[in-house]
C-alpha positions in Angstrom: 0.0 0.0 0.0 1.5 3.4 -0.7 1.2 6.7 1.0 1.9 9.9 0.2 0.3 13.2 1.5 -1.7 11.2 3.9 -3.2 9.8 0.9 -3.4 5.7 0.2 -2.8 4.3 -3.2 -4.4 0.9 -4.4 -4.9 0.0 -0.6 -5.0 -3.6 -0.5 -6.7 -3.2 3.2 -9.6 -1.7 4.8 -10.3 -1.0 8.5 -14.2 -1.1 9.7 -14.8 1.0 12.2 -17.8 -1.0 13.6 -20.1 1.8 15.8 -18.4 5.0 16.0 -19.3 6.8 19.1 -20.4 3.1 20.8 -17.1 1.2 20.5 -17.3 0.6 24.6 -20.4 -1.0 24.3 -20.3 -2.9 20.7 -19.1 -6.0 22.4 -22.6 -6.1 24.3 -25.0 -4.7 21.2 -23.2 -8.0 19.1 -25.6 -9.9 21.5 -29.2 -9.1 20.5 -27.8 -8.8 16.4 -26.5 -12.6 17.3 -30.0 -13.2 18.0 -31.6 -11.3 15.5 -29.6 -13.1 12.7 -30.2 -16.8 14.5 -33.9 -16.0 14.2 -33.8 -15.2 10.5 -31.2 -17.9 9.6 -33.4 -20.8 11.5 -36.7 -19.3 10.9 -35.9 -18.8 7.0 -34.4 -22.9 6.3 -37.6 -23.9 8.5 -39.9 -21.6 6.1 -37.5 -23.2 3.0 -37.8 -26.8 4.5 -41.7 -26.6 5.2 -42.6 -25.2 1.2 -40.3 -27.5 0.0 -41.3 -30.2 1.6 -45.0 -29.5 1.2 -46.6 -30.4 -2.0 -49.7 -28.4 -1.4 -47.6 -24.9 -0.8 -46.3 -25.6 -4.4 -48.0 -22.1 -5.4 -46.8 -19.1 -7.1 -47.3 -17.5 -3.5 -45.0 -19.7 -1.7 -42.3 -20.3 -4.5 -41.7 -16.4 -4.1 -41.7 -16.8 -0.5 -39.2 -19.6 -0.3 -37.0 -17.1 -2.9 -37.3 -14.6 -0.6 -36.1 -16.7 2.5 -33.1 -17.8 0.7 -32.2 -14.3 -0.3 -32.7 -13.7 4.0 -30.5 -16.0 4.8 -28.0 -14.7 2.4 -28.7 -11.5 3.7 -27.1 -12.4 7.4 -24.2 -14.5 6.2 -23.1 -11.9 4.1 -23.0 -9.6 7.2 -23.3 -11.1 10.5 -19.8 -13.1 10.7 -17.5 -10.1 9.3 -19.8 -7.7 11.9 -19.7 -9.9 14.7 -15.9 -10.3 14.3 -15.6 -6.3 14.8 -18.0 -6.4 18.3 -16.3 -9.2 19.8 -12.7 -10.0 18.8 -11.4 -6.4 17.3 -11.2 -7.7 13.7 -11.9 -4.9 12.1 -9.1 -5.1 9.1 -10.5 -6.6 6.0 -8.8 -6.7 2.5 -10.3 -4.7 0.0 -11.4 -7.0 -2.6 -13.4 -8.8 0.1 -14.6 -5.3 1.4 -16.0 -5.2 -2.5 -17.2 -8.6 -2.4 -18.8 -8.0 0.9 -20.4 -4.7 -0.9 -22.0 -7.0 -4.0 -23.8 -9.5 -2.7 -25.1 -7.4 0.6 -26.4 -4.7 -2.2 -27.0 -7.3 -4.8 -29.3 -9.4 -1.9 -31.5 -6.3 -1.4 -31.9 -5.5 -5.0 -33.4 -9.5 -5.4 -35.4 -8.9 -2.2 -36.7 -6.1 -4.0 -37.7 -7.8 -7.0 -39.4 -10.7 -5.3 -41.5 -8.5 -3.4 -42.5 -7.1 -7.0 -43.2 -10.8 -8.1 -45.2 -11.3 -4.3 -47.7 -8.5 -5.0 -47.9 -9.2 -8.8 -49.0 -12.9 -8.0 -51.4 -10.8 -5.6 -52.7 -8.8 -7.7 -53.4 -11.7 -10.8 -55.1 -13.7 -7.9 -57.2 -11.1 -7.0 -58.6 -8.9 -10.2 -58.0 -12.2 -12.2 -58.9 -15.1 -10.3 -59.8 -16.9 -13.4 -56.6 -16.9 -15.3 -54.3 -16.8 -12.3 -52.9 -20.5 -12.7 -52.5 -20.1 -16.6 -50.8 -16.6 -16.1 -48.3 -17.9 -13.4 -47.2 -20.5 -14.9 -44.0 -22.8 -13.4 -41.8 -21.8 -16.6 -43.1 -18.0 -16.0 -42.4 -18.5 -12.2 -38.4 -19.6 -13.2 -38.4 -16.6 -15.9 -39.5 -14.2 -13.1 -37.2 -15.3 -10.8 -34.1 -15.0 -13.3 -35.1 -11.9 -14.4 -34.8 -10.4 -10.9 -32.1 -12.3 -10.0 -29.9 -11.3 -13.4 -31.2 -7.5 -12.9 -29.7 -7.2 -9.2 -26.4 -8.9 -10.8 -26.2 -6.5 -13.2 -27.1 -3.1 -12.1 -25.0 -4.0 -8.3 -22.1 -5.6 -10.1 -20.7 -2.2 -11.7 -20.7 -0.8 -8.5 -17.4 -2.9 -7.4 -16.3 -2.2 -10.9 -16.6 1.4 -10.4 -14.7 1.5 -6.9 -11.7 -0.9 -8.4 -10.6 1.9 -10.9 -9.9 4.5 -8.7 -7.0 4.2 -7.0 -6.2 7.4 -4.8 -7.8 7.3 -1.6 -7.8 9.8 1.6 -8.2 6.9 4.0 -8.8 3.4 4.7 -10.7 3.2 7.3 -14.9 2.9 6.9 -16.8 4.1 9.4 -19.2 1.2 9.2 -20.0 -2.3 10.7 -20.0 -3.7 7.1 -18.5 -2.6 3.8 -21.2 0.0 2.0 -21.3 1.5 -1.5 -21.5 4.9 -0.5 -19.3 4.4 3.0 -16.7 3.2 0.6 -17.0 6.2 -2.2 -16.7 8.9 0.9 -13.1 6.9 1.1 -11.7 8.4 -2.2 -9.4 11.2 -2.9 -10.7 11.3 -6.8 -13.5 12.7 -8.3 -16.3 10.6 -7.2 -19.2 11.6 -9.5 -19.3 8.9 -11.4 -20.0 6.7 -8.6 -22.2 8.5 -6.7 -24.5 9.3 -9.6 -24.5 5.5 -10.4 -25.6 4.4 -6.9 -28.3 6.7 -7.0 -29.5 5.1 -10.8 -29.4 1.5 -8.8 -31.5 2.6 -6.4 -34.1 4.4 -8.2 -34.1 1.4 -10.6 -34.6 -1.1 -8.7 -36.5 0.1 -4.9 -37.9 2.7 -6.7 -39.4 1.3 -10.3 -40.4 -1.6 -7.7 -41.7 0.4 -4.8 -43.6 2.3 -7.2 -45.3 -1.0 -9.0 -46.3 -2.6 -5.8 -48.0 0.7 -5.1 -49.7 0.4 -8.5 -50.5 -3.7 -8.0 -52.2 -2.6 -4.5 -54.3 0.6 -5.6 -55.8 -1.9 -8.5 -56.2 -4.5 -5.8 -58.0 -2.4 -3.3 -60.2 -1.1 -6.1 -61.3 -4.4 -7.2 -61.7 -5.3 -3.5 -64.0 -2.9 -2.1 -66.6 -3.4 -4.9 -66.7 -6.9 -3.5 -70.2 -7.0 -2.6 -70.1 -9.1 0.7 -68.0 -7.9 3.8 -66.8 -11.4 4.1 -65.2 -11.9 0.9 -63.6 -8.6 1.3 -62.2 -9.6 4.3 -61.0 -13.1 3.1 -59.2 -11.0 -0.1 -57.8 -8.4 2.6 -56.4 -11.8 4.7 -54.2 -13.1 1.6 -52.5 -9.9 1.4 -51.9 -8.4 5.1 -48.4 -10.8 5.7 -47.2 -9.1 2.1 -48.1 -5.3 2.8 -46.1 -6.1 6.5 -43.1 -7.3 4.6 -43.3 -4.4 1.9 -43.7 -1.7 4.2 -41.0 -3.0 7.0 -38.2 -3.4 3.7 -39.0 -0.1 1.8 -39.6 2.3 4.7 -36.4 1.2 6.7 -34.8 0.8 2.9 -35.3 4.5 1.9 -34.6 6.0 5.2 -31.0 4.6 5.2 -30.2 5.5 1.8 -31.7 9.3 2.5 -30.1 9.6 5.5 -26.1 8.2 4.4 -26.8 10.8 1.0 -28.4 13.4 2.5 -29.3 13.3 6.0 -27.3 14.8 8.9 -27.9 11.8 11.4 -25.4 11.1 14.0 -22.9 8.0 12.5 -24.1 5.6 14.9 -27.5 6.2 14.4 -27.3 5.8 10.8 -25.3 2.7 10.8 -27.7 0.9 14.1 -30.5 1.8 11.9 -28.7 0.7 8.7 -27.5 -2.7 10.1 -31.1 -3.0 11.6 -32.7 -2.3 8.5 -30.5 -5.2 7.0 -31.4 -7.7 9.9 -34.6 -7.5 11.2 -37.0 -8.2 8.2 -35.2 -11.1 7.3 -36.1 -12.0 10.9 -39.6 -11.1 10.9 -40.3 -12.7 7.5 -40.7 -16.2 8.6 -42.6 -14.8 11.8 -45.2 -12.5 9.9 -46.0 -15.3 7.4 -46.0 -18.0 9.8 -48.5 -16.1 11.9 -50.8 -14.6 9.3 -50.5 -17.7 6.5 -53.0 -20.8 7.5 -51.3 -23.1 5.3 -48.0 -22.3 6.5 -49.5 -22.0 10.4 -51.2 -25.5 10.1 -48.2 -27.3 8.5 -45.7 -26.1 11.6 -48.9 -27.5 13.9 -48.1 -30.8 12.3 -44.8 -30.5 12.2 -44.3 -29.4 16.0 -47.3 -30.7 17.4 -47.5 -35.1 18.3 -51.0 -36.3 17.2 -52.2 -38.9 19.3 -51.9 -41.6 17.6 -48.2 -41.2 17.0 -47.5 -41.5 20.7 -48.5 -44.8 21.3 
């Protein structure tokens, strides 16, 4: 690594900072984000094993859901071990190319979260305005093409970002005040004209949370509308029921979702706050996935009754 001016060329290391302002108690705060990311790691490969295993949650619904598990669980191994490291052993060096490894696939995750939430309130929407032609609309082969499609969009659009951050070489400092290695954290690093990059992150962001925040919006104002001319307050409830556990899981991702990106580009938040709030934003839904869908899904609900409950006649 050179050095000159108190600059850094082509570091080949990175130091994470962890919590600025909360180093003294970071040991302690690794506890409940151990506990967070357990939840969402078990709770996700239960949701995957019971959809997988169940032949009767072979829907559109659940296919997205079990998508979106895996993506969880990708989600904390992509952050918890490097984090956790940081709080409770001090390891807070990290080479650069795994700093920009770290970067894709945390930012690449949330782009295919994203995306399957899309797919989620889509399949709502065709089950709900179009009852009729729902099974020859989502078909398996369209299911695989959806999935790819959102899975080859994220790869895309996030891989450039790395790109983008490999070419310039002159930076002020090497040390990222963050728990985890992200885009913009990384860009504030460099002593080169940045404009490239920044302008790039905002395009990813806007084209995928935004074209898809905006689309779900769409899918749920022609949803409601077909809803409440539903004549009986019954089947208006029952339509309301299949979409509650999705609406949860949209708003929890895109409200937490936009107010870290704001507040890291724009905002004037303290460090730790933005980075607690960023690392929670990261965490918790994958967490509460499994739990809001378990509770408010009666398939899902009924198959964990089975699954955890001894009927009598296997006790004797």
């Amino acid at each position: 690594m050179g050095s000159t001016n108190m600059s850094y060329l082509n570091p080949k290391t990175v130091t994470l900072t962890g919590i600025p302002g909360l180093e003294h108690v970071q040991f302690w705060i690794g506890f409940p984000f151990l506990g967070v990311c357990l939840v969402a790691v078990l709770g996700n490969i239960f949701l995957l094993i019971i959809i997988l295993t169940e032949r009767s949650l072979h829907q559109p619904m659940y296919i997205f859901l079990a998508v979106l598990a895996a993506t969880d669980v990708g989600l904390c191994v992509a952050i918890a071990p490097k984090m956790l490291a940081i709080f409770w052993f001090g390891l807070c060096s990290m080479a650069f190319d795994a700093c920009l490894t770290q970067l894709f696939f945390i930012h690449a995750l949330q782009g295919m979260e994203s995306g399957i939430l899309l797919a989620m309130a889509f399949d709502r929407y065709v089950a709900i305005c179009d009852p009729l032609r729902h099974t020859s609309i989502l078909t398996p082969l369209f299911l695989v093409q959806i999935v790819l499609m959102v899975v080859v969009r994220a790869t895309v659009l996030v891989g450039i970002l790395p790109i983008l951050l490999k070419r310039l070489q002159l930076f002020q400092s090497v040390v990222i005040v963050h728990s985890y290695c992200e885009h913009m954290a990384v860009v504030k690093l460099a002593a080169e004209d940045v404009h490239i990059n920044k302008s790039y992150g905002l395009f990813v962001a806007f084209a995928i949370l935004g074209f898809d925040m905006i689309f779900v919006f769409i899918s749920y104002i022609l949803i409601f509308q077909v809803v409440f001319r539903l004549p009986q307050k019954e089947a208006r409830r029952k339509a309301f029921n299949t979409c509650t556990a999705h609406i949860v899981v949209f708003l929890e991702f895109y409200i937490l979702a936009f107010f870290s990106f704001f507040s890291h580009r724009f905002g004037h938040v303290s460090p730790y706050v933005h980075i607690l709030l960023s690392t929670i934003y990261l965490l918790v839904p994958p967490a509460l996935n499994p739990i809001v869908y378990g509770v408010k899904t009666k398939e899902i609900r009924m198959r964990v009754a089975q699954i955890c409950i001894l009927k009598p006649d296997t006790q004797k």
